[in-house]
C-alpha positions in Angstrom: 0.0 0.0 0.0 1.2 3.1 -0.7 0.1 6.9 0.5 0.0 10.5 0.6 -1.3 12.3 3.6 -1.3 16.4 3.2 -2.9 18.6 6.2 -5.5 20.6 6.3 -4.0 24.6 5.7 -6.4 25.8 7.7 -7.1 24.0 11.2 -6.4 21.0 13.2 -10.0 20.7 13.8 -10.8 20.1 10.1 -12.2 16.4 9.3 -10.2 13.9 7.4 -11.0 12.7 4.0 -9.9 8.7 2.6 -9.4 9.4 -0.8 -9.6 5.4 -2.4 -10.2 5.7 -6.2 -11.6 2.6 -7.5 -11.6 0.8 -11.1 -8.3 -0.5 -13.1 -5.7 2.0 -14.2 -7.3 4.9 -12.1 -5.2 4.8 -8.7 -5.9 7.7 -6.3 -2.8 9.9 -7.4 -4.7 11.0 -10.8 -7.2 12.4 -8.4 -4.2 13.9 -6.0 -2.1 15.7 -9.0 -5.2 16.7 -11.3 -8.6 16.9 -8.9 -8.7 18.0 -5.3 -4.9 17.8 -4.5 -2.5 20.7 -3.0 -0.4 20.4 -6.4 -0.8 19.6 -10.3 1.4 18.6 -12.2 2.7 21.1 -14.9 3.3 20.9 -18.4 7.4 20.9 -17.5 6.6 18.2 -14.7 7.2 20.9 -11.4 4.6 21.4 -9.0 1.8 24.0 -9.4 0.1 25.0 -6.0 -3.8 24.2 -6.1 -5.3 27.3 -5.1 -8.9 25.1 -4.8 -7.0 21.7 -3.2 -9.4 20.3 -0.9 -6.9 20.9 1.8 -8.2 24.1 2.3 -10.8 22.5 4.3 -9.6 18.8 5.2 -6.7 16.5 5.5 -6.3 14.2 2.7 -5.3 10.4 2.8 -5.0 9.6 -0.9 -4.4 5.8 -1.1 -3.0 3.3 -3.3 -3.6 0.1 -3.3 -2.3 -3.4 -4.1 -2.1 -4.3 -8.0 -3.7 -7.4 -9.4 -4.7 -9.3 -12.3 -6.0 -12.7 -13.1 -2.6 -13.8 -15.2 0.0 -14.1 -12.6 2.8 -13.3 -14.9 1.4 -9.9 -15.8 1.5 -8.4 -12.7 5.4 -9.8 -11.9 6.2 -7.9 -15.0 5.2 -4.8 -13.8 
């Protein structure tokens, strides 16, 4: 498993969000670097602050989870 946690900017008192995106080749860090994360990704590959990152009003747990497929062989590869 694999994580990023960010802080709320605001408060300690602000809720937590678990961010888990679901479905095959959609892991949680497309939503982290292009949705409701601090940063995006620019064209030159730097970080761009977020001015409307849902850390403004929460602490995000984006997670990643465990790869797997139904031929064994494919997911050694990777």
């Amino acid at each position: 498993m694999f994580y990023f946690f960010f802080e709320s900017r605001n408060s300690k008192d602000d809720p937590v969000v678990i961010w888990l995106t679901g479905g095959p080749g959609c892991g949680s860090e497309l939503a982290l670097f292009y949705e409701n994360g601090p940063f995006h990704i620019g064209n030159n590959l730097s970080l761009i602050w977020n001015d409307y990152g849902w850390d403004q009003v929460t602490s995000n747990f984006h997670v990643s989870f465990f790869l797997y497929g139904d031929n064994v062989s494919l997911v050694v590869q990777s």
